[in-house]
C-alpha positions in Angstrom: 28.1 2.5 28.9 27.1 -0.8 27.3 23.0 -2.1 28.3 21.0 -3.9 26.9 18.5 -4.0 24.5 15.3 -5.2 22.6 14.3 -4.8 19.5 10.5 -5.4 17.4 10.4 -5.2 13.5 6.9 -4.1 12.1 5.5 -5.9 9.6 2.9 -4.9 7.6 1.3 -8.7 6.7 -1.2 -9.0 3.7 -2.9 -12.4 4.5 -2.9 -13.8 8.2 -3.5 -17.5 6.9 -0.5 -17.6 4.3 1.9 -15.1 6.9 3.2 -12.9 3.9 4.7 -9.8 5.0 7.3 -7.2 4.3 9.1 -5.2 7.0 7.8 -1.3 7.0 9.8 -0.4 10.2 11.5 -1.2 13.6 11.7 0.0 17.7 14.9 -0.6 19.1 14.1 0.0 23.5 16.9 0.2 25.9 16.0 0.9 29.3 19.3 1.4 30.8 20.0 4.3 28.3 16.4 5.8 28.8 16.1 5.1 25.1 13.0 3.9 23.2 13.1 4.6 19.1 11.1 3.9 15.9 12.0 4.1 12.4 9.4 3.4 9.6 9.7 3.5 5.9 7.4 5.7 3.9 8.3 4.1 1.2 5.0 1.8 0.4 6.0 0.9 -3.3 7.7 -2.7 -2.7 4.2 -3.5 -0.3 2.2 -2.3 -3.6 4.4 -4.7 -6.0 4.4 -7.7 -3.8 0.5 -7.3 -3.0 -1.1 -5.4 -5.3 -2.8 -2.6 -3.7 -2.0 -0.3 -1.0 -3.0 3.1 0.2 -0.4 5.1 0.0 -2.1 8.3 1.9 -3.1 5.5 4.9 -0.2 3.8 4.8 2.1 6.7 5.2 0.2 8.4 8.3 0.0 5.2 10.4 3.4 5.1 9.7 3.7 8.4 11.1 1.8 7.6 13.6 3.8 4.8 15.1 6.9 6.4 14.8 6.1 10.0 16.2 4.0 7.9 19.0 6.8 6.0 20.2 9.5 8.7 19.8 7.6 10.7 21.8 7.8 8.4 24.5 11.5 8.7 23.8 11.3 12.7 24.6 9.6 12.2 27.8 12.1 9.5 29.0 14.9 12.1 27.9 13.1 15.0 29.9 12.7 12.7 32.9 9.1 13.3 32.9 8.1 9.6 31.8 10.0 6.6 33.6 9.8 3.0 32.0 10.3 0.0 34.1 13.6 -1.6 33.1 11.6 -4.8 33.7 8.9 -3.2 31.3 8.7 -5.6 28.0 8.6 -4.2 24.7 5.8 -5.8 23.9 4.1 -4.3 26.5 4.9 -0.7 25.5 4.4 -1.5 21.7 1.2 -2.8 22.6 -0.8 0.2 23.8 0.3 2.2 20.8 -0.7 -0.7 18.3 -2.6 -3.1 20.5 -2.8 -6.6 19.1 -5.2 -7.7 16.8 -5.6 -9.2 13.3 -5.0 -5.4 11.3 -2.4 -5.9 8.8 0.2 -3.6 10.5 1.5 -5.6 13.5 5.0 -6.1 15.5 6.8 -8.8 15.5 9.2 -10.1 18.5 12.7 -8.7 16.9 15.5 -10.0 19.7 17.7 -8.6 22.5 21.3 -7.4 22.3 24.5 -5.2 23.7 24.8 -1.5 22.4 27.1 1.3 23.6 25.0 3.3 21.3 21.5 2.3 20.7 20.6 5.2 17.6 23.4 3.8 15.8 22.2 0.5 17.0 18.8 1.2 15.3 20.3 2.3 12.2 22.3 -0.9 11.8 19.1 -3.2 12.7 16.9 -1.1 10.0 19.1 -1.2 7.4 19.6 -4.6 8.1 15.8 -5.7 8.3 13.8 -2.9 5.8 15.8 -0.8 4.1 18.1 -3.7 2.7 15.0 -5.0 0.7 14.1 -1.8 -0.7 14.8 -2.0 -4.3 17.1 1.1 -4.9 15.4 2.2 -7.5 12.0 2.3 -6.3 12.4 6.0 -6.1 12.4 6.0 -9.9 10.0 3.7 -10.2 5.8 4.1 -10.1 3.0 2.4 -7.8 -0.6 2.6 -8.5 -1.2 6.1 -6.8 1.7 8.0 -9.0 -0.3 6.0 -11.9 -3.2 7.3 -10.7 -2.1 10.6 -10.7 -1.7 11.0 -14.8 -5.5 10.2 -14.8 -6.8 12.3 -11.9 -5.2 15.5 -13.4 -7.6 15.7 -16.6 -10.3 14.6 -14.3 -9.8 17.4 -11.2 -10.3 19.5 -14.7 -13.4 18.3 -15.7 -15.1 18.2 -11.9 -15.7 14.4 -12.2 -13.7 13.1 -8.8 -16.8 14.3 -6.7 -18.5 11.7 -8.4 -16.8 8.9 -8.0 -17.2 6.9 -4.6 -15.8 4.1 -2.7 -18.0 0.5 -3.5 -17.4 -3.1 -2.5 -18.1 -5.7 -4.8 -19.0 -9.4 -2.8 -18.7 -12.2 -4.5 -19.6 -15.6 -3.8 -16.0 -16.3 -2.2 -14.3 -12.8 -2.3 -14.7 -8.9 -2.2 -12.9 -6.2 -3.0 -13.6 -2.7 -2.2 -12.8 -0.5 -5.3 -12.1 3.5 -4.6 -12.8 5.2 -7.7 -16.5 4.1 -9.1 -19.8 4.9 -10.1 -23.4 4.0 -11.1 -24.7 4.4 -14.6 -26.9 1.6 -15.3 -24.2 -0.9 -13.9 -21.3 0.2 -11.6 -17.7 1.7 -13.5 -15.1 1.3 -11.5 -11.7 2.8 -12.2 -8.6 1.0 -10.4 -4.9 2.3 -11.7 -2.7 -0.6 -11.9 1.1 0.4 -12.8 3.6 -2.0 -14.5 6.5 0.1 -13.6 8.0 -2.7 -11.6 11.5 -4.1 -11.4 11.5 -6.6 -13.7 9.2 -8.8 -15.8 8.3 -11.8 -13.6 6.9 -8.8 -11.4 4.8 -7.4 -14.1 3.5 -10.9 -15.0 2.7 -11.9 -11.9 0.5 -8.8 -10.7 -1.4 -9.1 -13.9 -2.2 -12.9 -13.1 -3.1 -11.5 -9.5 -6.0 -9.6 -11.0 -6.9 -12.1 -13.4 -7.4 -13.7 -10.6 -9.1 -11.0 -8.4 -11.5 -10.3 -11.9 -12.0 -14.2 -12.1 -13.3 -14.2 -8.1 -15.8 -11.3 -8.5 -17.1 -12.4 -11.8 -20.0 -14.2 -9.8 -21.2 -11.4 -7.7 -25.1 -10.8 -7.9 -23.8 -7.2 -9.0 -23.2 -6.0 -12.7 -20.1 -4.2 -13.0 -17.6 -2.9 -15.6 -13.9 -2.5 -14.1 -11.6 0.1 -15.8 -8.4 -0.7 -15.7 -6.1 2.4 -16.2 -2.7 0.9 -16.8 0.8 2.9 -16.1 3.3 0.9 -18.3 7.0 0.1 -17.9 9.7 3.2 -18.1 12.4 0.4 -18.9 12.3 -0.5 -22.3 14.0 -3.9 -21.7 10.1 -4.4 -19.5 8.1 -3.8 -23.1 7.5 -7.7 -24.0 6.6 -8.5 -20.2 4.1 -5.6 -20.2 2.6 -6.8 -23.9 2.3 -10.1 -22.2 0.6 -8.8 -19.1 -2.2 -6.9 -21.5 -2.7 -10.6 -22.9 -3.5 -12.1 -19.9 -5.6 -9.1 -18.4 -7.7 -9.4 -22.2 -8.6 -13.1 -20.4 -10.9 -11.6 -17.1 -13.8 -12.9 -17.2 -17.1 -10.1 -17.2 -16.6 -6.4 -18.6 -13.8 -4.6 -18.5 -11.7 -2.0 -20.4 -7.8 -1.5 -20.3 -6.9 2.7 -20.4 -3.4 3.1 -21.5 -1.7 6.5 -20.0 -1.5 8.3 -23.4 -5.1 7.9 -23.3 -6.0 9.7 -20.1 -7.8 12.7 -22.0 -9.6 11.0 -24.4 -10.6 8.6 -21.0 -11.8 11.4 -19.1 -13.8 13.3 -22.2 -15.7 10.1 -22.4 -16.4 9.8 -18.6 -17.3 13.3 -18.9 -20.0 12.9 -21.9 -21.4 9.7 -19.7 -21.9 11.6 -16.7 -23.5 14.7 -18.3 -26.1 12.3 -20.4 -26.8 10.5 -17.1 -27.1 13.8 -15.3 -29.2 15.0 -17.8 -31.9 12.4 -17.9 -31.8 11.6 -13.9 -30.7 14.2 -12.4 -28.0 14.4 -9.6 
């Protein structure tokens, strides 16, 4: 039986003035089939590369979220025990599962078409809107938080990860909430930053991104050091483009210290004789 249906994409969109997005996942609904679907990616490494910084542990449950949310709605429908309007927009029934707002993960208005079978239908419009820009060797690749991980490891052994705290640094015309930081005397804060990209306009371009993001904080009325614990390319080919992306990071204005991986021990015996001094003479 041929019906129609409507589709959304969801988009996760980094800055509502500029419009920049990447597609994280897509509802394909049609009512004459009883059928309502979602499939998301969990893959949050090309939203990383393009803007920066994403949390990979929030990203991935609201993605969960959304899809078990909506495919739950398409258990009901199956079982009879929930009936959707065939009039019923999409919109509608996206809405109160993601209601409308300015939150970086929105839907967008997707289309309408004719399906005999709308899960392959949905396969075909995913692979054609998300998981066609995926680069296929992401999985391969690192983002901050597998960068992160080389770090935390010698940390978790030393007991110094309960110490460190979210803290939001304003500036004049910018914040930015750092995850990893503490007080002693003036604020440390550690931010893994990996290189591991795909190629070497990539690697060049998130490094001017936080000599940028460095350059906007440098006037806050707060004294700060940033750490930046760098995760470097696994392609060889990437070497010069990550050499050139140290030289332009040397460049931030204020204090700041790059960590290379193969000194995450040394990095986390010297956080550890910092923290016992300032333990020592203040107390916890």
């Amino acid at each position: 039986m041929k019906g129609k249906y409507h589709f959304s994409v969801l988009r996760y969109v980094f800055d509502p003035l500029t419009q920049e997005f990447v597609n994280v996942g897509l509802v394909l609904y049609a009512p004459q089939h009883g059928f309502i679907q979602a499939m998301c990616t969990s893959h949050y490494s090309r939203v990383s590369r393009m803007f920066s910084r994403v949390d990979g542990t929030s990203f991935r449950s609201v993605m969960r979220f959304i899809q078990d949310s909506i495919n739950a709605l398409n258990r009901k429908m199956d079982k009879g025990a929930l009936f959707l309007n065939s009039e019923e927009k999409l919109t509608t029934i996206l809405g109160r599962i993601l209601p409308e707002d300015d939150s970086a993960i929105r839907f967008q208005s997707g289309g309408v078409g004719i399906t005999e079978d709308p899960a392959r239908t949905l396969l075909m419009l995913f692979e054609r809107y998300v998981s066609k820009y995926e680069n296929p060797s992401d999985g391969v690749r690192r983002d901050d938080e597998d960068v992160w991980r080389v770090f935390r490891e010698p940390l978790e052994k030393k007991n110094i990860l309960s110490h460190l705290a979210p803290k939001k640094i304003v500036a004049k015309n910018y914040e930015y909430e750092f995850q990893k930081a503490w007080k002693n005397g003036i604020y440390h804060m550690y931010e893994p930053v990996s290189f591991d990209l795909a190629d070497s306009s990539s690697i060049l371009d998130k490094a001017n991104r936080w000599l940028g993001r460095a350059t906007s904080l440098a006037d806050s009325s707060e004294s700060f050091k940033l750490f930046l614990l760098l995760g470097g390319p696994q392609d060889a080919k990437l070497t010069e483009a990550f050499r050139k992306a140290n030289n332009i990071l040397r460049t931030m204005p204020g204090e700041f210290e790059l960590i290379g991986e193969r000194d995450a021990e040394r990095f986390s015996d010297d956080i550890e004789a910092e923290l016992k001094q300032h333990l020592s003479e203040h107390g916890p």
